[in-house]
DSSP file (Angstrom, degrees, kcal/mol; ACC not computed):
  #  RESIDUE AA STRUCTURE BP1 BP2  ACC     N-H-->O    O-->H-N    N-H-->O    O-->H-N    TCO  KAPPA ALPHA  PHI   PSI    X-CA   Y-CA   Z-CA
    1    1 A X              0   0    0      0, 0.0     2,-0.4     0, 0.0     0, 0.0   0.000 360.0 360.0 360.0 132.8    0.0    0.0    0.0
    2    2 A X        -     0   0    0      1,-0.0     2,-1.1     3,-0.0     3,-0.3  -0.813 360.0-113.9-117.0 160.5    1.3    3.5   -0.8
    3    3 A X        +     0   0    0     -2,-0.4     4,-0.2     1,-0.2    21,-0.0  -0.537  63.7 130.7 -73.9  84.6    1.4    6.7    0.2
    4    4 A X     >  +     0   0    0     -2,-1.1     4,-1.6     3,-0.1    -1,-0.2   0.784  61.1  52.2 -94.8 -57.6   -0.8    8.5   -2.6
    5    5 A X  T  4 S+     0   0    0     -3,-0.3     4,-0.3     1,-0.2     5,-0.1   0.655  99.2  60.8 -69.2 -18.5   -3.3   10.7   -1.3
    6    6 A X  T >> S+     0   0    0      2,-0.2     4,-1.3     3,-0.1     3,-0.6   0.837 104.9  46.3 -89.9 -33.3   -1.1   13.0    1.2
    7    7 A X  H >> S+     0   0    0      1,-0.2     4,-1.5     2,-0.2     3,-0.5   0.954 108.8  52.7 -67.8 -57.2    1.1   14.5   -1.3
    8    8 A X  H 3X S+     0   0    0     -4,-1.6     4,-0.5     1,-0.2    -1,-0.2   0.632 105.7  49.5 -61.4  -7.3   -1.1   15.2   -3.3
    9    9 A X  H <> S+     0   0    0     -3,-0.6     4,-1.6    -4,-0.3    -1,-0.2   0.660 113.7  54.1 -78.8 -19.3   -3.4   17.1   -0.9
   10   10 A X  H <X S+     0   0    0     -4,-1.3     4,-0.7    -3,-0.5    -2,-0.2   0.820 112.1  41.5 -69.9 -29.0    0.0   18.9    0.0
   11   11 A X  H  X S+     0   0    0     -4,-1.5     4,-0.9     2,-0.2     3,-0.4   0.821 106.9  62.3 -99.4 -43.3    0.5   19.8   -3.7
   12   12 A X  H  < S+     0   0    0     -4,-0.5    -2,-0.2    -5,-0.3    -1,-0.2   0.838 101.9  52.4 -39.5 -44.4   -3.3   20.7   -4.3
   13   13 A X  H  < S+     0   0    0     -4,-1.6    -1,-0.2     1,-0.2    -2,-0.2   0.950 124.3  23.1 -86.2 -30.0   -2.9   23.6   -1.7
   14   14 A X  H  < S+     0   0    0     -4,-0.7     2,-0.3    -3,-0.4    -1,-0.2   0.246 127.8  18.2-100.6   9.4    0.5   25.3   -3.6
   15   15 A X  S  < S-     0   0    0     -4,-0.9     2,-1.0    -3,-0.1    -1,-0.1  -0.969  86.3-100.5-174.0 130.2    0.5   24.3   -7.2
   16   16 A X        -     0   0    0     -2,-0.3     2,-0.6    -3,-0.1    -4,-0.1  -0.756  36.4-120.7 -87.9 118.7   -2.2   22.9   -9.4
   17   17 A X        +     0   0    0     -2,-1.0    -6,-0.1    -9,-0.2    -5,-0.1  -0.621  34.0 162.7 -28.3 -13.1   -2.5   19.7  -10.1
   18   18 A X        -     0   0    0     -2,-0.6     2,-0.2     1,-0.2    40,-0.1   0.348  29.6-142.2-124.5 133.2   -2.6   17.3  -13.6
   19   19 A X        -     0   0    0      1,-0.2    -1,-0.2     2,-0.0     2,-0.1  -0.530  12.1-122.9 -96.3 144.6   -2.0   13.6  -13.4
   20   20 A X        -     0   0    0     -2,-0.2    -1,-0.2     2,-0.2     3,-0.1  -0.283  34.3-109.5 -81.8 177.4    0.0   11.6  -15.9
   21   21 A X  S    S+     0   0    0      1,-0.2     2,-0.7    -2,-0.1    -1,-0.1   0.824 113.9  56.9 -90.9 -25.7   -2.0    8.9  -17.3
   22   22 A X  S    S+     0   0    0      6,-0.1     6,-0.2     3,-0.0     2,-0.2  -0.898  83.9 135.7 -78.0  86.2   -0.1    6.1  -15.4
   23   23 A X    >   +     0   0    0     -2,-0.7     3,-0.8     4,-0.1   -19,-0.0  -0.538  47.5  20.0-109.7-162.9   -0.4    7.3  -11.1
   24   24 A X  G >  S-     0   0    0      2,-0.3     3,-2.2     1,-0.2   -21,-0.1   0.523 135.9 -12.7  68.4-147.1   -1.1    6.0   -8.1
   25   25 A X  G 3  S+     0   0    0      1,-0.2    -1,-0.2   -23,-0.1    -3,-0.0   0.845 136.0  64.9 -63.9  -8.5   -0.4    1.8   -8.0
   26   26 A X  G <  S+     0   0    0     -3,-0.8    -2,-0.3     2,-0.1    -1,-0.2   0.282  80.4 125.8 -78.4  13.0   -0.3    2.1  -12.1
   27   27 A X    <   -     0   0    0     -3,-2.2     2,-0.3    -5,-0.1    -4,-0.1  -0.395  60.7-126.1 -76.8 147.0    2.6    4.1  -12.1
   28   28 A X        -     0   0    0     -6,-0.2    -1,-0.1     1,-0.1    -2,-0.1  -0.696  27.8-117.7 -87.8 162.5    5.7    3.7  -13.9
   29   29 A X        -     0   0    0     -2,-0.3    22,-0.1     1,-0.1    -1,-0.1  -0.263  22.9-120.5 -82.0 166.0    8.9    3.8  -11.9
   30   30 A X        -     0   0    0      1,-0.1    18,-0.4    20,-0.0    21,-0.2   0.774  52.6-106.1 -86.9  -9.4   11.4    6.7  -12.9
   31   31 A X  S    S+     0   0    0     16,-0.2    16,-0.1    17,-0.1    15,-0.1   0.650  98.8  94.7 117.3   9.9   14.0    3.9  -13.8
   32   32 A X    >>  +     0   0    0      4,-0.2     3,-1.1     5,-0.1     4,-0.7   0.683  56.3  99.1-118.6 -26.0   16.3    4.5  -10.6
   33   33 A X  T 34  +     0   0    0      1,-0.2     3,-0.5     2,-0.2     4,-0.1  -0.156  68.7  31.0 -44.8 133.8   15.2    2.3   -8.2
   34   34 A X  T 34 S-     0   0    0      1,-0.2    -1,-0.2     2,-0.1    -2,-0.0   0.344 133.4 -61.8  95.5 -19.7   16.4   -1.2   -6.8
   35   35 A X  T <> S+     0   0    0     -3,-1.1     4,-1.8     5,-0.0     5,-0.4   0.565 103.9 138.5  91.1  21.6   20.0    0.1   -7.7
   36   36 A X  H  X  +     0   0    0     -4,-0.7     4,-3.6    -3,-0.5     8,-0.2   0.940  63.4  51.5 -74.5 -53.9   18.9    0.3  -11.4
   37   37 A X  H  4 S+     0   0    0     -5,-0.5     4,-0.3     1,-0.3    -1,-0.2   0.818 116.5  41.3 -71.0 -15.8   20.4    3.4  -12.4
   38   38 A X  H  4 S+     0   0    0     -6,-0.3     3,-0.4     2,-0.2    -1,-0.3   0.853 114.9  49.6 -93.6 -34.9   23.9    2.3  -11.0
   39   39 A X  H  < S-     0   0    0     -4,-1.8    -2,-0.2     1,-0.2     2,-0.2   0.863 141.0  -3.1 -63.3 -43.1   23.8   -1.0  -12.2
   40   40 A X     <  +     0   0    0     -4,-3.6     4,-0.3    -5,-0.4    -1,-0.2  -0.542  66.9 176.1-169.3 100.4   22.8   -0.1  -15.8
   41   41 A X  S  > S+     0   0    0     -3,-0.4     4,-0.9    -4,-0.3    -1,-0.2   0.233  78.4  59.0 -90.0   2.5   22.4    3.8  -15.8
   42   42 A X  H  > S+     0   0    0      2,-0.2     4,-2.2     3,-0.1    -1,-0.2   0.805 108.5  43.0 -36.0 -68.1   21.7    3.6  -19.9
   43   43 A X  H  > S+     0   0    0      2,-0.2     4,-2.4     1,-0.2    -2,-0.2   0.798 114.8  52.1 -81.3 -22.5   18.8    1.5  -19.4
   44   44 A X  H  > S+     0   0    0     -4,-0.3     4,-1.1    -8,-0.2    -1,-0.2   0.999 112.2  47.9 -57.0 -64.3   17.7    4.0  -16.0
   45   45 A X  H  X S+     0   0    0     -4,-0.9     4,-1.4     1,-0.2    -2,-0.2   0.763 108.1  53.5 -55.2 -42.8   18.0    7.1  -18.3
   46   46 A X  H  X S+     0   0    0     -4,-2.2     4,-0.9     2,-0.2    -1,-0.2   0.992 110.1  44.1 -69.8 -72.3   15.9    5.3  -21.0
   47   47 A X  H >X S+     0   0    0     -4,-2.4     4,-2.6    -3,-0.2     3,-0.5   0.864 114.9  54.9 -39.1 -45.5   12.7    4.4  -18.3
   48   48 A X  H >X S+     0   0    0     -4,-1.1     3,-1.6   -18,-0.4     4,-0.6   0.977 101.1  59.9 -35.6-103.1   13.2    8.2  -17.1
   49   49 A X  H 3X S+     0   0    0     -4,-1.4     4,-1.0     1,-0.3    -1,-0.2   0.488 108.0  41.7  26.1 -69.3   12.8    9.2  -20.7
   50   50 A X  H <X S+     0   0    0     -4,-0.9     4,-3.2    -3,-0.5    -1,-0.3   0.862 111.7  53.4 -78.6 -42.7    9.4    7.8  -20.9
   51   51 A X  H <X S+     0   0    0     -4,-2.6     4,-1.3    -3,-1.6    -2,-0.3   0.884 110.6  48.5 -49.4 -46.8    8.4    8.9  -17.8
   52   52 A X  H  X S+     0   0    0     -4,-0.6     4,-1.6     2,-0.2    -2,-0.3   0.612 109.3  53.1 -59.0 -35.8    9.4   12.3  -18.8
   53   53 A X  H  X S+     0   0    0     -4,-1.0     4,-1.5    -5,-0.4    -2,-0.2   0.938 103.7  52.4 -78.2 -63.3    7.6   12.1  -21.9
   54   54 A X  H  X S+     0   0    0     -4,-3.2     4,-0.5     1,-0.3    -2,-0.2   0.897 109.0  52.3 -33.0 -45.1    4.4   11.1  -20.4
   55   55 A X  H >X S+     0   0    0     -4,-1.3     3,-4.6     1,-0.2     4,-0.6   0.995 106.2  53.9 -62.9 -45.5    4.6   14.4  -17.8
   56   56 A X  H >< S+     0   0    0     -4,-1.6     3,-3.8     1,-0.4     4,-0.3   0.895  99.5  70.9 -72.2 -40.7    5.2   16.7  -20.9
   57   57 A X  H 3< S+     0   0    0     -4,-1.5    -1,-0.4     1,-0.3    -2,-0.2   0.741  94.6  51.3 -10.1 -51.7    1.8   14.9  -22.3
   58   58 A X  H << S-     0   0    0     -3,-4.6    -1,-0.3    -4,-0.5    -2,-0.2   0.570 114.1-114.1 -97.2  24.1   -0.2   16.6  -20.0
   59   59 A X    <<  +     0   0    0     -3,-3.8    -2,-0.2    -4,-0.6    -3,-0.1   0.914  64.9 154.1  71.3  34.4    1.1   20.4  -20.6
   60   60 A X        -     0   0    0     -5,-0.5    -1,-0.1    -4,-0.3     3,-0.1  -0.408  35.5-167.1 -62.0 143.0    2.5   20.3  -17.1
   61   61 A X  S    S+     0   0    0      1,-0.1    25,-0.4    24,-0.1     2,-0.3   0.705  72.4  56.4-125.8  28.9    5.5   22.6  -16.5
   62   62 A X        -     0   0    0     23,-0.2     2,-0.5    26,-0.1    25,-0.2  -0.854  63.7-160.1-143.0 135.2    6.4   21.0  -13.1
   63   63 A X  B     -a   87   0A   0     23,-2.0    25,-2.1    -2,-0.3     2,-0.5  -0.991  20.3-164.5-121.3 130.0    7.3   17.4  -12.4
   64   64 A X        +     0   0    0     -2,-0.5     2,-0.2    23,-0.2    25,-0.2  -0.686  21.7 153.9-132.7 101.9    6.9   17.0   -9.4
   65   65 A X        -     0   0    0     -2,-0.5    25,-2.4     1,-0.1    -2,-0.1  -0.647  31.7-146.8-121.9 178.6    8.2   14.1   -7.0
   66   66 A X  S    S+     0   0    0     23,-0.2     2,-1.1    -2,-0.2    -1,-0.1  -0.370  79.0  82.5-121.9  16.3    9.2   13.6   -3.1
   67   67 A X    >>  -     0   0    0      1,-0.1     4,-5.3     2,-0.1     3,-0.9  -0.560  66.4-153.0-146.3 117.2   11.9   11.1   -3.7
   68   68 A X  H 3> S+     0   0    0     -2,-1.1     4,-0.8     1,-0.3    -1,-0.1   0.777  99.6  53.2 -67.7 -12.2   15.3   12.0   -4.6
   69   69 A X  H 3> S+     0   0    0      2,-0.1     4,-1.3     3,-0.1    -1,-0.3   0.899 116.6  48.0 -79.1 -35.6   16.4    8.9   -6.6
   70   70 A X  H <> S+     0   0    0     -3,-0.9     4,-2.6     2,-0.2     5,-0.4   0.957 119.9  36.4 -33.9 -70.2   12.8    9.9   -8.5
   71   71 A X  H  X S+     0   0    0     -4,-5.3     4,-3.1     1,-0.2     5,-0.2   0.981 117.4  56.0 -70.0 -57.9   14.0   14.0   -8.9
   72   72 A X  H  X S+     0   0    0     -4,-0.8     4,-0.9     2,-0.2    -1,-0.2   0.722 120.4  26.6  -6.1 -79.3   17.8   12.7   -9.5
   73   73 A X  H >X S+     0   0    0     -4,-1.3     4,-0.9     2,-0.2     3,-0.6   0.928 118.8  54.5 -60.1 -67.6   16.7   10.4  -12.7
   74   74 A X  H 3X S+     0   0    0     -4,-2.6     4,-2.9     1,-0.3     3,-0.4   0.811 108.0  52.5 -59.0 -48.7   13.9   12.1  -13.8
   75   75 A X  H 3< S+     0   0    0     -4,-3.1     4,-0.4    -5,-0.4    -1,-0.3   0.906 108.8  51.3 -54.9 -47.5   16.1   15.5  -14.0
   76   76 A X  H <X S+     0   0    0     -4,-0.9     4,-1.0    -3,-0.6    -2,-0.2   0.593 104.3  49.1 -74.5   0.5   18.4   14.0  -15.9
   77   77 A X  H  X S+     0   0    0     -4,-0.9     4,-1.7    -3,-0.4    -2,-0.2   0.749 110.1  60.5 -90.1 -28.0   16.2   12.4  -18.7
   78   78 A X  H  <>S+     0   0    0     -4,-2.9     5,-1.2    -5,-0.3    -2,-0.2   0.843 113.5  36.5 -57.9 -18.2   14.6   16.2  -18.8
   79   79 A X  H >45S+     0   0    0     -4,-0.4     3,-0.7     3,-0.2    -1,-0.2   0.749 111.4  54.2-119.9 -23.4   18.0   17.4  -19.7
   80   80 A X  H 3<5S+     0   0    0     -4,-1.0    -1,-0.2     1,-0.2    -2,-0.2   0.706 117.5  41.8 -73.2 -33.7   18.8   14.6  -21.7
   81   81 A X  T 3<5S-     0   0    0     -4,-1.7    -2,-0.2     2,-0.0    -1,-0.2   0.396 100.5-131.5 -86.9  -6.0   15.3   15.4  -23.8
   82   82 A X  T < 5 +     0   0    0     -3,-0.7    -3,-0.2    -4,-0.2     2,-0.1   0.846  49.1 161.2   5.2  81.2   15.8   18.5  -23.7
   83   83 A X      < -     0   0    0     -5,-1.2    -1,-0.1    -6,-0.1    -2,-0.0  -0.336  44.3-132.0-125.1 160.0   12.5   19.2  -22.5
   84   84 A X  S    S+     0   0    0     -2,-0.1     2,-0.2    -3,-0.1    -5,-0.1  -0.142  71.5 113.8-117.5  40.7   11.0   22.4  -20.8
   85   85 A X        -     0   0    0     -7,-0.1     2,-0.3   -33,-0.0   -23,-0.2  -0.613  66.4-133.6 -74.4 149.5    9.4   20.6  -18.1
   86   86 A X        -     0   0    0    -25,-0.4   -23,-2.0    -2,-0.2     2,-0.3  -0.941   6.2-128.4-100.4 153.5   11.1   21.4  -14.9
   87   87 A X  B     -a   63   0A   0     -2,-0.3     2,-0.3   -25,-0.2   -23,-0.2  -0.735  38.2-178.4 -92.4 128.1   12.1   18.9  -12.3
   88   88 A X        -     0   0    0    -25,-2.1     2,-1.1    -2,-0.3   -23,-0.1  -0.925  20.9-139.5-153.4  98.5   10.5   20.2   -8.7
   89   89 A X    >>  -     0   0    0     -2,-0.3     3,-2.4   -25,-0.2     4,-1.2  -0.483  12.2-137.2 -74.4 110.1   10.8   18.7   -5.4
   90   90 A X  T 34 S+     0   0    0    -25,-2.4     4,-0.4    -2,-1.1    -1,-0.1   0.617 107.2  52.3  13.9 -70.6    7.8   18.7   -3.3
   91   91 A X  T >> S+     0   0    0      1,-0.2     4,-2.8     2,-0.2     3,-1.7   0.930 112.9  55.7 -64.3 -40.5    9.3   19.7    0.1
   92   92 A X  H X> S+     0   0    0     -3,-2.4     4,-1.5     1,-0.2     3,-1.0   0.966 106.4  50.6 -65.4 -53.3   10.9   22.7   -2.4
   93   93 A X  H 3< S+     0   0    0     -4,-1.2    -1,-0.2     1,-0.2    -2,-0.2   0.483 104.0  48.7-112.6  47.9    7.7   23.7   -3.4
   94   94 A X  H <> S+     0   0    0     -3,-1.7     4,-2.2    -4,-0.4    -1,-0.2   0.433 108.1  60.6 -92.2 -30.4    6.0   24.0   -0.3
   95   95 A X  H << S+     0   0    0     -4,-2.8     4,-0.4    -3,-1.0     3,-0.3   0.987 111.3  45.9 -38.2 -75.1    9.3   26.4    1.0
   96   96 A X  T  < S+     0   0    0     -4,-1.5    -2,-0.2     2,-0.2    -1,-0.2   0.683 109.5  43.9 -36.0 -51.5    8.4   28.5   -1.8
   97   97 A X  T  4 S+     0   0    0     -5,-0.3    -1,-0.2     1,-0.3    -2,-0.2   0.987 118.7  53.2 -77.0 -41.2    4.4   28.9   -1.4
   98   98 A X     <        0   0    0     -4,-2.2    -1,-0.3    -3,-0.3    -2,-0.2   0.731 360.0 360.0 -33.9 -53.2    5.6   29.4    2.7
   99   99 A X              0   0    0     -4,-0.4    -1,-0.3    -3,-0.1    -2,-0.1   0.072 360.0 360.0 -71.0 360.0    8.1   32.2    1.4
């Protein structure tokens, strides 16, 4: 069971929202997990990718995760895409709406 619903009230109150088509227990992983992305960081970057492609899908211009092996991976397949999604940590932009 995962932690779905809290972040996303957390995110609701600074930022507005848009869902990939994959969330919640359908989601794909960003490709970094398990030790993937040291063990065969090609094939990490590559899952990332897709993930990254999906966010830009919904006209987001924040991706936005709470887990730094997630923002880590996921930043570099934005940069790798060059994509104009930015990569946005949670905690960061809850600092911000605080600020």
């Amino acid at each position: 069971m995962g932690l779905y619903e809290e972040p996303r009230e957390l995110l609701k109150k600074v930022a507005n929202l848009t869902e990939m088509k994959t969330i919640k227990q359908a989601a794909k992983c960003c490709g970094a997990g398990g030790g993937l992305k040291k063990g065969f960081p090609e094939l990490a970057l590559e899952i990332a990718k897709s993930r990254v492609e999906e966010a830009e899908e919904t006209g987001a211009d924040n991706l936005v995760s709470i887990c730094p092996f997630c923002y880590r991976n996921l930043d570099d397949a934005i940069k790798a895409r060059n994509s104009n999604i930015k990569m946005v940590d949670l905690t960061d932009l809850i600092n911000q709406a605080l600020d």
